[in-house]
MDTraj code that builds the backbone (N, CA, C; nanometers):
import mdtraj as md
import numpy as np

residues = "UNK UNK UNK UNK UNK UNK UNK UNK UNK UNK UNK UNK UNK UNK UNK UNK UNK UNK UNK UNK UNK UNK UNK UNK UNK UNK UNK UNK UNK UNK UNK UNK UNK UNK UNK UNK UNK UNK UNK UNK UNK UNK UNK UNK UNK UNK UNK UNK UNK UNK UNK UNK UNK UNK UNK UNK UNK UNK UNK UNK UNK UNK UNK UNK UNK UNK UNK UNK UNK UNK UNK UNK UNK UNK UNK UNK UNK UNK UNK UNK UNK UNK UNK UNK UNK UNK UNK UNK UNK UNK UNK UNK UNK UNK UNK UNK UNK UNK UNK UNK UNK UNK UNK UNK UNK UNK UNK UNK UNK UNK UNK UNK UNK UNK UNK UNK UNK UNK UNK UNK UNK UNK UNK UNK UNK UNK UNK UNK UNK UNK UNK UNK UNK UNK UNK UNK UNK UNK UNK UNK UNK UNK UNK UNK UNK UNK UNK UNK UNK UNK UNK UNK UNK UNK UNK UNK UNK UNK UNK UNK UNK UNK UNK UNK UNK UNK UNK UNK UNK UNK UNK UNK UNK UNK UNK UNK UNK UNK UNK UNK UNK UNK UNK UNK UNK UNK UNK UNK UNK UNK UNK UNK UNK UNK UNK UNK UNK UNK UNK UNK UNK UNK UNK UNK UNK UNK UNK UNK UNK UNK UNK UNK UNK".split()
xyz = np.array([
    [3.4743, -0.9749, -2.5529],
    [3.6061, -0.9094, -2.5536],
    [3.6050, -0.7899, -2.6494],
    [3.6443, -0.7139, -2.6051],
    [3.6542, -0.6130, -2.6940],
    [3.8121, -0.5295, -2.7438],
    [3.8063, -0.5903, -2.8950],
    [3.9245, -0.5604, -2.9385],
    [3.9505, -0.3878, -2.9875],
    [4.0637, -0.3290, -2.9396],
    [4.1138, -0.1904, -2.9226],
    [4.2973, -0.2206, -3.0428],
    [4.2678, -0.0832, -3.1034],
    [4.3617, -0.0435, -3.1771],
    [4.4778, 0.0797, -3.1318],
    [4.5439, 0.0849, -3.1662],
    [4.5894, 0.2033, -3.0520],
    [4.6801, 0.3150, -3.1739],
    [4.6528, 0.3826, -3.2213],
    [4.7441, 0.4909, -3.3413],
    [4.7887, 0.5671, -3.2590],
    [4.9332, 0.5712, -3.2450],
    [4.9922, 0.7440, -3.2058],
    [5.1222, 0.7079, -3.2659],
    [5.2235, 0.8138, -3.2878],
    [5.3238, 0.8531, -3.3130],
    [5.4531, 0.8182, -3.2324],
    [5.4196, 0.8076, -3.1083],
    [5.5147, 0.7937, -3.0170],
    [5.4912, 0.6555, -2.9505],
    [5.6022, 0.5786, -2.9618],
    [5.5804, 0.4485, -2.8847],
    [5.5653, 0.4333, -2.7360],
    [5.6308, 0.5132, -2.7093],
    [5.6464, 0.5264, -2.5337],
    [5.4907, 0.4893, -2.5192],
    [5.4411, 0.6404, -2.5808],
    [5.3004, 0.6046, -2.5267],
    [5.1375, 0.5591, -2.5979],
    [5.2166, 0.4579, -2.6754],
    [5.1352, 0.3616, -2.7259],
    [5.1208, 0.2278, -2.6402],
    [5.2557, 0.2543, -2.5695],
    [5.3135, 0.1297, -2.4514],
    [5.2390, 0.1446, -2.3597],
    [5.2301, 0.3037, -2.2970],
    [5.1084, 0.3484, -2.2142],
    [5.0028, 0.2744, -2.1874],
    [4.9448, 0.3495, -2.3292],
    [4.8314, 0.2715, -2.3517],
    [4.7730, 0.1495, -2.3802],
    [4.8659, 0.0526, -2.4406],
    [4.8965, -0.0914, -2.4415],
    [4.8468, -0.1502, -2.2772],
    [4.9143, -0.0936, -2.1709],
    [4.9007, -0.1349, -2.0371],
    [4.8078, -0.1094, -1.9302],
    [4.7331, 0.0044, -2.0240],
    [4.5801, 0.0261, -1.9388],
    [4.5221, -0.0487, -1.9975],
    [4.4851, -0.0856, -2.1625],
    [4.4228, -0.1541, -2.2275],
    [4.3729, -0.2937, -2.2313],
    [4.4990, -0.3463, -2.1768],
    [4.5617, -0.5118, -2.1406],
    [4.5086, -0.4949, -2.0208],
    [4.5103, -0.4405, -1.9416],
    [4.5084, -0.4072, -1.7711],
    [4.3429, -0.4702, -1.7184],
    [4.2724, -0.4542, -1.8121],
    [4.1282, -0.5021, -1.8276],
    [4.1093, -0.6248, -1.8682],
    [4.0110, -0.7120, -1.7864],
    [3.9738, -0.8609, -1.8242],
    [3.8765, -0.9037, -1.9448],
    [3.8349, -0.7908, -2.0022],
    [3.7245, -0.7888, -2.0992],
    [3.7898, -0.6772, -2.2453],
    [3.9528, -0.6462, -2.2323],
    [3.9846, -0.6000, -2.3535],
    [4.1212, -0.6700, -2.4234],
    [4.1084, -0.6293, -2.5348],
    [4.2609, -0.6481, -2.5774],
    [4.3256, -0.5857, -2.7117],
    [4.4801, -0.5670, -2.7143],
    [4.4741, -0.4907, -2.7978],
    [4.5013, -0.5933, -2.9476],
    [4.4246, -0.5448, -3.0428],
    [4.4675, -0.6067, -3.1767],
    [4.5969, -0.5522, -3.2819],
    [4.6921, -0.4683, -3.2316],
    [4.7633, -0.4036, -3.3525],
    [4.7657, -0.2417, -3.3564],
    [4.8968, -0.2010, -3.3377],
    [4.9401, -0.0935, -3.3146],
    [4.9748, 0.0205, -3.4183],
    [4.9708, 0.1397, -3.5055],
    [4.9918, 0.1924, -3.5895],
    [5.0854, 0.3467, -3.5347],
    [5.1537, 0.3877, -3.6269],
    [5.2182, 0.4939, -3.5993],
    [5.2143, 0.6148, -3.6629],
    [5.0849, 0.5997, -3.7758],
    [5.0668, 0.6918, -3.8233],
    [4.9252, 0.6854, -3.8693],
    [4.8385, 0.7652, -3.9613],
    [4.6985, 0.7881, -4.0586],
    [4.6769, 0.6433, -4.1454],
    [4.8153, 0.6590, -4.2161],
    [4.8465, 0.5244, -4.3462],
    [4.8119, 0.4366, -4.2684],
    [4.9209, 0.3828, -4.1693],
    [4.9008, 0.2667, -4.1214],
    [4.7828, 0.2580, -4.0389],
    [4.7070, 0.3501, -3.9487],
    [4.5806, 0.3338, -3.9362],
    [4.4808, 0.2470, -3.9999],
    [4.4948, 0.3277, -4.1391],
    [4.3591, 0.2631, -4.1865],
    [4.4057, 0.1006, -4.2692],
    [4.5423, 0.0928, -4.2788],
    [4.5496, -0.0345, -4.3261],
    [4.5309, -0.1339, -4.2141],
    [4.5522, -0.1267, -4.0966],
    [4.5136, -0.1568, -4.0105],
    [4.3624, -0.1837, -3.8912],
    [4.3325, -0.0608, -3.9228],
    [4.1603, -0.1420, -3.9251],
    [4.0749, -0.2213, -4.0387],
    [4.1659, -0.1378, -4.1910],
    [4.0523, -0.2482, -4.2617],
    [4.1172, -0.3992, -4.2655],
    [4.2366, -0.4600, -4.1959],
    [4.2889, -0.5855, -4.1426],
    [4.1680, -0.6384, -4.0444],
    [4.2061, -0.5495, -3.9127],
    [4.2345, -0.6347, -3.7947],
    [4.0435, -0.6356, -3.7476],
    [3.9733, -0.5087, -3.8085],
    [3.8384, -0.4610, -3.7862],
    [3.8211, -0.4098, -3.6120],
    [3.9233, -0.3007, -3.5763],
    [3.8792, -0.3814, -3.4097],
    [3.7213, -0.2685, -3.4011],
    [3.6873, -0.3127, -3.2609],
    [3.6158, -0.2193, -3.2455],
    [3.5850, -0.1155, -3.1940],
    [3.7169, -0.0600, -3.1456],
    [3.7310, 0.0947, -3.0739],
    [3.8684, 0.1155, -3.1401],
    [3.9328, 0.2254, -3.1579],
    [4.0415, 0.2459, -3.1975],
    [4.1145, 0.3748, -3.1439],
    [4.1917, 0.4038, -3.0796],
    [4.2210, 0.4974, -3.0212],
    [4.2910, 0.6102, -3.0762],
    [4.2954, 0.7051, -3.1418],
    [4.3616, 0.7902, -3.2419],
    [4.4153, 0.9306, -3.1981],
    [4.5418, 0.9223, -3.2184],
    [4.6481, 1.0510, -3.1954],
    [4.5847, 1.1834, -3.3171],
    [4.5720, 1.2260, -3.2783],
    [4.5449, 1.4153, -3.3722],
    [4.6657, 1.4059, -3.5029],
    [4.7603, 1.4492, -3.4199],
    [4.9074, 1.4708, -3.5340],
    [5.0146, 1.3885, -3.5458],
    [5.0057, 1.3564, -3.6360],
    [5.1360, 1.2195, -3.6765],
    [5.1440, 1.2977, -3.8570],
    [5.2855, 1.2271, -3.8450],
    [5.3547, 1.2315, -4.0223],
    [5.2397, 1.1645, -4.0811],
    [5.2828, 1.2104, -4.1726],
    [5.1931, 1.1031, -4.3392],
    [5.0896, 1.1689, -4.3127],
    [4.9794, 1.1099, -4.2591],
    [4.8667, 1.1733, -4.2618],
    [4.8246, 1.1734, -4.1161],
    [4.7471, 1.2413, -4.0933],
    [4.6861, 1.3174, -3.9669],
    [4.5431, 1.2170, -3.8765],
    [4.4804, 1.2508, -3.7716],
    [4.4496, 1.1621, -3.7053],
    [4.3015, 1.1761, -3.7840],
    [4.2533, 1.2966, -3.8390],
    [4.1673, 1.3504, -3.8703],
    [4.1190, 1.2678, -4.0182],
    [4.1967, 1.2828, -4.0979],
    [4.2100, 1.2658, -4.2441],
    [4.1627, 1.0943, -4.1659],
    [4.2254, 0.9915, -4.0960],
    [4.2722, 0.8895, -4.0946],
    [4.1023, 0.8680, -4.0388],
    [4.0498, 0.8945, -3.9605],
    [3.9327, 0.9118, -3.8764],
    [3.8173, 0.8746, -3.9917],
    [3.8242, 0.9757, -4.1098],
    [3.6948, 1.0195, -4.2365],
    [3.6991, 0.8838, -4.2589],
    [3.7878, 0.8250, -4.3040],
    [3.8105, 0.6948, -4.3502],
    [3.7766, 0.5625, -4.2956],
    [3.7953, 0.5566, -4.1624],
    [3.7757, 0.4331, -4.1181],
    [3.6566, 0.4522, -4.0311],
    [3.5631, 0.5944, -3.9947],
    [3.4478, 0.5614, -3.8876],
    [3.3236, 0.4913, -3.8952],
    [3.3289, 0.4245, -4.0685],
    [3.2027, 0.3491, -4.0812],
    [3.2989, 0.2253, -3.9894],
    [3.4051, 0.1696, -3.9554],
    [3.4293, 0.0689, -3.9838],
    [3.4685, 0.0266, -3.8633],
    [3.4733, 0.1142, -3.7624],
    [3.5312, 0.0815, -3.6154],
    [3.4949, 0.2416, -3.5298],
    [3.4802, 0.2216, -3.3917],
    [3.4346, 0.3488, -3.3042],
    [3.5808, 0.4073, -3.2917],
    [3.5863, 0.5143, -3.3242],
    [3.7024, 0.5977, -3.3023],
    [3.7458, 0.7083, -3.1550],
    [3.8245, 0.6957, -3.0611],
    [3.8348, 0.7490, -2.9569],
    [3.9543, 0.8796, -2.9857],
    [3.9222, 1.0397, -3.0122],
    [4.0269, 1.0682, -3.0656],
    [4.1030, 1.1661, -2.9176],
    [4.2447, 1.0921, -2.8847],
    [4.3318, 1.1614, -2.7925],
    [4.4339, 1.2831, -2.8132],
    [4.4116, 1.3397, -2.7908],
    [4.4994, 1.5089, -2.7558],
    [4.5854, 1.5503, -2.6266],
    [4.6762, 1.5918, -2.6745],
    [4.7291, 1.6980, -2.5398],
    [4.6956, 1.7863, -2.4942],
    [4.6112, 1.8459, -2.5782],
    [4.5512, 1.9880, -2.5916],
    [4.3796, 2.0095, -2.5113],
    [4.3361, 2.0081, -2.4785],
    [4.1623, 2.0365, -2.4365],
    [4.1132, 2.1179, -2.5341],
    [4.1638, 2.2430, -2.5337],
    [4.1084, 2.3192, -2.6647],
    [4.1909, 2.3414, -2.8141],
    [4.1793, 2.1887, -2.8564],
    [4.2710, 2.1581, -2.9393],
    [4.2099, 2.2628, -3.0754],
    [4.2472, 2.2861, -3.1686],
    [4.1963, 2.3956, -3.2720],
    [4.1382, 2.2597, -3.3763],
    [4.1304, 2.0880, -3.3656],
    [4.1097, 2.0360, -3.4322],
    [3.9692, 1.9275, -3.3869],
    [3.8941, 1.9905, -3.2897],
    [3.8066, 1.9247, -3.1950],
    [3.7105, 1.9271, -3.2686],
    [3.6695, 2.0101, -3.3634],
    [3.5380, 2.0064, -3.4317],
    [3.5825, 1.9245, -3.5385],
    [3.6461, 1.9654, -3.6173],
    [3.6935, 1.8553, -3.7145],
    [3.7103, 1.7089, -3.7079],
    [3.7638, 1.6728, -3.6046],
    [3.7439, 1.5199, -3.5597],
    [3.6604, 1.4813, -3.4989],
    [3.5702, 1.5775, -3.4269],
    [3.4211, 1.4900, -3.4068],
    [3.3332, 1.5336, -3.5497],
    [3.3530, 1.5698, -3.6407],
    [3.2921, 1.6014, -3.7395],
    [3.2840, 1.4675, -3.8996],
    [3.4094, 1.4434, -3.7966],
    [3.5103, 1.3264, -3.9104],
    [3.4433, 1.2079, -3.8993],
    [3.3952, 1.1803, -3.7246],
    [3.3056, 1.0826, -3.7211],
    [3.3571, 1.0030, -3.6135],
    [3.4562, 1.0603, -3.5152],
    [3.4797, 1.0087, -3.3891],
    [3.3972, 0.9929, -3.3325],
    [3.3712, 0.9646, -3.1864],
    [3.2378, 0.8774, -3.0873],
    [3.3031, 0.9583, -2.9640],
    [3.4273, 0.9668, -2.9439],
    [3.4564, 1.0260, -2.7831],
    [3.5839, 1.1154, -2.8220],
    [3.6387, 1.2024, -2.7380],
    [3.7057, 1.2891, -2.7727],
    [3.8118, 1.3010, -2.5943],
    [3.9095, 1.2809, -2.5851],
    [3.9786, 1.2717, -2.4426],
    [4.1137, 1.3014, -2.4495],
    [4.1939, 1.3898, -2.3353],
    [4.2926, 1.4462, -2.3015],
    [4.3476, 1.3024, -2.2930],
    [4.4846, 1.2948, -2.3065],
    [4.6228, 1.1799, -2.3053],
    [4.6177, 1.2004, -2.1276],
    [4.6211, 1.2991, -2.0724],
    [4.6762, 1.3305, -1.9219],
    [4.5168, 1.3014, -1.8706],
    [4.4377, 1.1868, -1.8816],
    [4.3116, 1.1942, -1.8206],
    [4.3689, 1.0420, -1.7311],
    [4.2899, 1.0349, -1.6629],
    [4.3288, 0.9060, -1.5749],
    [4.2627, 0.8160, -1.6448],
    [4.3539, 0.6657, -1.6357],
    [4.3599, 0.5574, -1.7038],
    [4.2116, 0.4854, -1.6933],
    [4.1352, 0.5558, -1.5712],
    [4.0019, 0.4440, -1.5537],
    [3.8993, 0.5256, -1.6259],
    [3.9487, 0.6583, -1.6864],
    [3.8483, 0.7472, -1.7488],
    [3.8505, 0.6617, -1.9502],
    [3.9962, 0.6826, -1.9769],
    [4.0372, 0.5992, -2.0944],
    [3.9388, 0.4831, -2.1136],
    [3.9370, 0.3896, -1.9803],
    [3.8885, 0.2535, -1.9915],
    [3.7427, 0.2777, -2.0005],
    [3.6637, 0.3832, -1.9579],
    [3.5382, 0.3878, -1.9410],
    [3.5132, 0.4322, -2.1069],
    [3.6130, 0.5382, -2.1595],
    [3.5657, 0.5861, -2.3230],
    [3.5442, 0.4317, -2.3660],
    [3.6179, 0.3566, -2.3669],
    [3.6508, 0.2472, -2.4658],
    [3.4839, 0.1689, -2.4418],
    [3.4615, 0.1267, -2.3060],
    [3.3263, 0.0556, -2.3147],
    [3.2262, 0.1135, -2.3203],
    [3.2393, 0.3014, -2.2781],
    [3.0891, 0.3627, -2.3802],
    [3.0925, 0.3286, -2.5283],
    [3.1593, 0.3782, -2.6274],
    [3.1849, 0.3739, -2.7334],
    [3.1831, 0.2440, -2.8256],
    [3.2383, 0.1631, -2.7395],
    [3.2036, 0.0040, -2.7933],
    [3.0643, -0.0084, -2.7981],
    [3.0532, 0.0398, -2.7003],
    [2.8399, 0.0021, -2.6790],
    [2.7742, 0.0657, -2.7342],
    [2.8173, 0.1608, -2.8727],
    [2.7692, 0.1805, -2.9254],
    [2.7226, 0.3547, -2.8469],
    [2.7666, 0.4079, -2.7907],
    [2.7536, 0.5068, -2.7417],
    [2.8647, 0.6246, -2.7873],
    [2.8459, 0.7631, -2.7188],
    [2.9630, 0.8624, -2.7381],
    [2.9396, 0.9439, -2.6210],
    [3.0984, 0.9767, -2.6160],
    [3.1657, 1.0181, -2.4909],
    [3.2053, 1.1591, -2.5141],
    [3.1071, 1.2293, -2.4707],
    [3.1356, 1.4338, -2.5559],
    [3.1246, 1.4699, -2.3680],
    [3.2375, 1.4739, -2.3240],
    [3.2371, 1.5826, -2.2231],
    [3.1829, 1.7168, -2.2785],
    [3.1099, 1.7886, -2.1474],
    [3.1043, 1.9624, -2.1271],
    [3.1948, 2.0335, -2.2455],
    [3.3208, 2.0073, -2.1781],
    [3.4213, 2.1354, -2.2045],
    [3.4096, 2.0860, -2.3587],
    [3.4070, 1.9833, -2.4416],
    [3.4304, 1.9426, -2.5505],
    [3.2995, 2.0286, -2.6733],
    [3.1703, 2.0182, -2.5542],
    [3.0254, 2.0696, -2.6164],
    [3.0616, 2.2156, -2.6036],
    [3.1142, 2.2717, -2.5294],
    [3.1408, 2.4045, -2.5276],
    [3.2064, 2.4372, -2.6436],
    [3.3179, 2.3468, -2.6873],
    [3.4177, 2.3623, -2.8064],
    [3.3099, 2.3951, -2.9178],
    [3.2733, 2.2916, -2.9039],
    [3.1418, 2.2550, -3.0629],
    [3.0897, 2.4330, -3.0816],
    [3.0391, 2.4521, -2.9924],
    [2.9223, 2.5368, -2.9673],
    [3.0119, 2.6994, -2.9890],
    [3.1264, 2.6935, -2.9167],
    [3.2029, 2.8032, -2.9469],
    [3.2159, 2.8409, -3.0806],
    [3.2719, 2.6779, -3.1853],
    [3.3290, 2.6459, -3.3431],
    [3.2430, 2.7562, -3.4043],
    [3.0308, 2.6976, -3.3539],
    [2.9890, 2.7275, -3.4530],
    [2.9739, 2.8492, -3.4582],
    [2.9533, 2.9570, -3.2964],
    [2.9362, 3.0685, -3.3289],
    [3.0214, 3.1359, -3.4153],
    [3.1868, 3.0943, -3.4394],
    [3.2797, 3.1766, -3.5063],
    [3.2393, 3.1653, -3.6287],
    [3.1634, 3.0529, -3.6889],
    [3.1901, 3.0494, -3.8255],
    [3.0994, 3.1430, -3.8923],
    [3.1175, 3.1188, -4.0190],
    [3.0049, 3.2227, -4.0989],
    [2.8560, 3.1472, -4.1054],
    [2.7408, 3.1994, -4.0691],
    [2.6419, 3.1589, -4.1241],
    [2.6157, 3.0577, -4.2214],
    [2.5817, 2.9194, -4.1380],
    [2.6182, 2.7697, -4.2298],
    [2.4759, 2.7835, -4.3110],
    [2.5227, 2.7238, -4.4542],
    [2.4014, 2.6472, -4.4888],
    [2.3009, 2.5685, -4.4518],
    [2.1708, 2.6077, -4.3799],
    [2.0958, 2.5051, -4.3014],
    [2.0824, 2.3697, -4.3586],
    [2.1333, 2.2586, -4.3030],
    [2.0749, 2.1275, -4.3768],
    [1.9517, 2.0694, -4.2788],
    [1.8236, 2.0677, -4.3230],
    [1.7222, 2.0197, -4.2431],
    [1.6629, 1.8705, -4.2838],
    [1.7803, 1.7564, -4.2664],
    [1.7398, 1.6374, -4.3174],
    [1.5161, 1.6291, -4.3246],
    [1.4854, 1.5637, -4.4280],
    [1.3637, 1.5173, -4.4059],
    [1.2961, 1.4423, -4.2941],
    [1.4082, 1.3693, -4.2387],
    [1.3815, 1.2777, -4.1213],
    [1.3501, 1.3285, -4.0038],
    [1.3826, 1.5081, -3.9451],
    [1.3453, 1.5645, -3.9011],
    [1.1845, 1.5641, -3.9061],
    [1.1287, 1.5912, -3.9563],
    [1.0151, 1.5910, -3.9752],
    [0.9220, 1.4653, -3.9122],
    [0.9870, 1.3306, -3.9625],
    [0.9259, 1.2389, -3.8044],
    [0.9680, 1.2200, -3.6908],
    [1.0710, 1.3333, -3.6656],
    [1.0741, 1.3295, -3.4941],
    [0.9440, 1.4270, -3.3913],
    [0.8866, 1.3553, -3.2972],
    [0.8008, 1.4216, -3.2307],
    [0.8004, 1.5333, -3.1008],
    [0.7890, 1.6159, -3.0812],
    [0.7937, 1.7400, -3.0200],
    [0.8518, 1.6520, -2.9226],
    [0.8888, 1.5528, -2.8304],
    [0.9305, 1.4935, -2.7044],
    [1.0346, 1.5112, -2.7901],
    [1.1177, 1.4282, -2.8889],
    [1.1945, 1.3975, -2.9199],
    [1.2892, 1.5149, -2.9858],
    [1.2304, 1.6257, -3.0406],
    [1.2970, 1.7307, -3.0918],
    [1.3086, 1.8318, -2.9641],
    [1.2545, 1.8235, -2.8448],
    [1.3072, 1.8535, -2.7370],
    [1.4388, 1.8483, -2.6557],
    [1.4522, 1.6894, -2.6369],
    [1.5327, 1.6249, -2.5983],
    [1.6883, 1.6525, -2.6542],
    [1.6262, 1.6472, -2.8395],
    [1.7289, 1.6291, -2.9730],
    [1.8243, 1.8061, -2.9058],
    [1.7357, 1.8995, -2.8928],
    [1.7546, 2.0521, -2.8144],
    [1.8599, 2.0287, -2.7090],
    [1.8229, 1.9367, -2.5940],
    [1.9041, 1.9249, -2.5057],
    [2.0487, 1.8743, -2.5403],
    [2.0260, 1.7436, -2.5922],
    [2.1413, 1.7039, -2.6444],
    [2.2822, 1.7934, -2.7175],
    [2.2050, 1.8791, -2.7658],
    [2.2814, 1.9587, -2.8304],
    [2.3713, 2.0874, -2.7613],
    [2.3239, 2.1118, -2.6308],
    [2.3243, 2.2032, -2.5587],
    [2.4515, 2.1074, -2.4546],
    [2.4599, 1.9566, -2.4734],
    [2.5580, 1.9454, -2.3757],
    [2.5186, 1.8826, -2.2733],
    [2.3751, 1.8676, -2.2278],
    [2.3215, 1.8422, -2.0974],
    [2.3158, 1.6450, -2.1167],
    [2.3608, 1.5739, -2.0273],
    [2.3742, 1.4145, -2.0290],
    [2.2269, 1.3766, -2.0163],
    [2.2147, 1.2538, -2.0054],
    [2.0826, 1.1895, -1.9433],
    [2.0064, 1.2213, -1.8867],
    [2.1347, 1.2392, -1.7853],
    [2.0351, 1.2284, -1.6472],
    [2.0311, 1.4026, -1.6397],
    [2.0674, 1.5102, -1.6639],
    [2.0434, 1.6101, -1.6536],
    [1.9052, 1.6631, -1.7126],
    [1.9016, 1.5982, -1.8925],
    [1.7871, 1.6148, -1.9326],
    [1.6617, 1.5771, -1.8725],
    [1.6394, 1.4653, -1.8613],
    [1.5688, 1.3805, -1.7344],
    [1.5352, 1.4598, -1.6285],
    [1.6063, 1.5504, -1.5344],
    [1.5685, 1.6475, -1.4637],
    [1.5377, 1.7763, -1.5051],
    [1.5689, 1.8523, -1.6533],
    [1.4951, 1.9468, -1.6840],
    [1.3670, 1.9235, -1.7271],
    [1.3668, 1.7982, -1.7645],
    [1.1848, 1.7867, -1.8288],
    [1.1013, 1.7190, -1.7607],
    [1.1629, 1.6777, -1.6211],
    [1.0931, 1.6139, -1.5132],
    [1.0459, 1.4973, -1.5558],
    [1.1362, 1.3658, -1.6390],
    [1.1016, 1.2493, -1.6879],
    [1.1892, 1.1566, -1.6077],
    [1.2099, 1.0555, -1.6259],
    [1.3385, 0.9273, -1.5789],
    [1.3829, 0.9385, -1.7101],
    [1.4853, 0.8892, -1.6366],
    [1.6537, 0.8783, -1.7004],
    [1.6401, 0.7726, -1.8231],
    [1.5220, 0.6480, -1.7721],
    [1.4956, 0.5714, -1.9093],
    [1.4309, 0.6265, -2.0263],
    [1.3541, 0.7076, -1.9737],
    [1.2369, 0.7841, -2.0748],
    [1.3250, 0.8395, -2.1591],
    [1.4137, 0.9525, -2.1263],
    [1.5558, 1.0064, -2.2432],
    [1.6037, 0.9280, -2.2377],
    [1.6366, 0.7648, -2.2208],
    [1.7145, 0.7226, -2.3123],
    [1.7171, 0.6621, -2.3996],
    [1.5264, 0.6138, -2.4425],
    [1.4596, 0.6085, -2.5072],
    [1.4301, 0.7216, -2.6243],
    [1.4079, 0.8106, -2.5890],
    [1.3934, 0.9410, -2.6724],
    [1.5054, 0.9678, -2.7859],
    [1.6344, 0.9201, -2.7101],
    [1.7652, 0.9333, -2.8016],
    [1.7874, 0.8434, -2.8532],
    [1.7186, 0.7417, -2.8023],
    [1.7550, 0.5938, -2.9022],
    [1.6782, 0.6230, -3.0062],
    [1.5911, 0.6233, -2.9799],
    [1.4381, 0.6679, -3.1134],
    [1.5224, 0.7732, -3.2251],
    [1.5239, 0.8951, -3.1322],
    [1.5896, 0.9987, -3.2766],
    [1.7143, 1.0046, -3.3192],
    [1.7829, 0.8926, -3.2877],
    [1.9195, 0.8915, -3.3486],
    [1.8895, 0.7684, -3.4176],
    [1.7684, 0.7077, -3.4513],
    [1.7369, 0.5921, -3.5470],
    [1.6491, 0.6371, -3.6707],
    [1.6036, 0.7253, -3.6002],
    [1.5116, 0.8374, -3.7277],
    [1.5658, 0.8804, -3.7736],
    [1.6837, 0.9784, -3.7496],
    [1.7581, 1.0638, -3.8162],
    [1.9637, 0.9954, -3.8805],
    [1.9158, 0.8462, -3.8805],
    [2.0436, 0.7908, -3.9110],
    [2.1650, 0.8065, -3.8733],
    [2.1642, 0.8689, -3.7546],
    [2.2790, 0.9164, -3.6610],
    [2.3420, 0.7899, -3.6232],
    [2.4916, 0.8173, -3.5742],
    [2.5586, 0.7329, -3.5144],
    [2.5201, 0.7256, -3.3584],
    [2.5266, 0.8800, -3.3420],
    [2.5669, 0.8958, -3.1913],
    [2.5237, 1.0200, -3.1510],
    [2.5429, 1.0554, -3.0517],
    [2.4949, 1.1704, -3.0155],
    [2.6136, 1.2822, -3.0072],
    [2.7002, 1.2583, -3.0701],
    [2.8062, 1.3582, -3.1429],
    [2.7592, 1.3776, -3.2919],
    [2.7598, 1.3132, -3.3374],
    [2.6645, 1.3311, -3.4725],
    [2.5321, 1.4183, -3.4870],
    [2.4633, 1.3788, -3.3210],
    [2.3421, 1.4543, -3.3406],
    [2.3486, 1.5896, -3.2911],
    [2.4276, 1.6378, -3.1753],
    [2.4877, 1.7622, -3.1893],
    [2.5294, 1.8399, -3.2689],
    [2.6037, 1.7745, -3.4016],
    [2.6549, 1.8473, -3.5008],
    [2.4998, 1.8635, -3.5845],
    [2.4475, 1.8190, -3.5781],
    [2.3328, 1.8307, -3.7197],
    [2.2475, 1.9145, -3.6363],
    [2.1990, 1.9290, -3.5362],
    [2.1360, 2.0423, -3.4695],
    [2.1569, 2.1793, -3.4891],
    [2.3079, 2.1905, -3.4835],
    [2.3097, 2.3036, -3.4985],
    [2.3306, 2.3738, -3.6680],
    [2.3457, 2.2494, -3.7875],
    [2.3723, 2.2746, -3.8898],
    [2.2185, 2.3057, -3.8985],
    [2.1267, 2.2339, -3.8641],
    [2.0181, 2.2422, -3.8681],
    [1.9334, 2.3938, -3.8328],
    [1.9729, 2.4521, -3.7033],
    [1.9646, 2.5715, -3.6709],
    [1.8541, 2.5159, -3.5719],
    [1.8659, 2.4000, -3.5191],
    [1.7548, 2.3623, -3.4433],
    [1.8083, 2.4266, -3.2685],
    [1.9044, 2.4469, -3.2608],
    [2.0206, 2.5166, -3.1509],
    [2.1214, 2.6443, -3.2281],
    [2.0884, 2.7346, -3.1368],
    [2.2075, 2.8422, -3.1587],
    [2.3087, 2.8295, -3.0749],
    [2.4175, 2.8704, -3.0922],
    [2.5513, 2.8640, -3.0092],
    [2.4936, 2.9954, -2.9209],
])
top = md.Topology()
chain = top.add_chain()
for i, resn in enumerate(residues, 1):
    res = top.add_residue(resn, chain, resSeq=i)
    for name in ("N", "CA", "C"):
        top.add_atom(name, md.element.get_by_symbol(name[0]), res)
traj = md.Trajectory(xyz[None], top)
């Protein structure tokens, strides 16, 4: 079973989401919050293991609320917006999936059991965001973890693709491998390089300068 948290501001559609959530034979929800505060008093309670998180609420923000609790539960962060101005920041914070409120309910249900499984859910348009962020910014400080260094030319390949946006099975067809072979490759260098996820490993690629925008 997999227990789901649900943070937003607005009850209506916490109720929403309450009823896709429930709607599934393999979820349930543990405890509802209406703001950042109650967020995190609330996962470090209930521990669930996906948590679904609104951007902007009083008190504190979905973002701030996110830094705090992503060692401690997979964070799913929901928007109205697609090109929200806060998309890098909350996958930066340490979210796992990133999804429009107006997405259909069986897309919601699918974030929740990638993300439980220990996976992350970075649509296209979301990698485009990333990739847009970094060209605007100023020339980052390269951080080139050491751990880089035992990843192997397959794997700092792949680590390339990933970063660029391309899924599994896409990579898999640019390098003319199976779909298991990369998913092996990403299991490997997101264990080398202490990554969560492959939102994590996107972001360090390009801090890295191992990808240009």
């Amino acid at each position: 079973m997999i227990n789901v948290a649900i943070v937003d501001d607005q009850a209506l559609v916490r109720a929403g989401f309450r009823m896709i959530v429930e709607s599934q034979p393999d979820m349930v929800v543990i405890g509802e919050a209406a703001d950042g505060e109650q967020a995190i008093a609330l996962v470090r309670r209930e521990r669930p293991q996906v948590t679904l998180m609104d951007i902007r609420m009083p008190r504190l923000d979905g973002i701030a609320a996110t830094r705090q609790i992503a060692d401690m539960t997979r964070v799913v962060i929901l928007t109205t917006f697609e090109l929200d101005e806060y998309v890098f920041d909350a996958l930066a914070a340490g979210a796992s999936a990133f999804l429009l409120k107006a997405a259909p309910p069986e897309e919601l249900v699918k974030a929740i059991r990638v993300v439980a499984a220990g996976d992350a859910l970075l649509a296209p348009s979301v990698t485009r965001r990333l990739i847009e962020e970094f060209a605007r910014r100023p020339e980052p400080a390269r951080r080139k973890p050491k751990q880089l260094e035992s990843l192997t030319e397959r794997e700092l390949e792949v680590l390339g693709e990933v970063a660029r946006g391309y899924t599994n099975l896409e990579i898999a067809q640019r390098l003319h491998v199976s779909e298991t072979t990369v998913k092996t490759h990403v299991a490997h260098l997101l264990d080398k390089l202490e990554l969560r996820d492959r939102v994590q490993a996107v972001i360090l690629a390009y801090e890295a300068g191992l990808t240009a925008p």
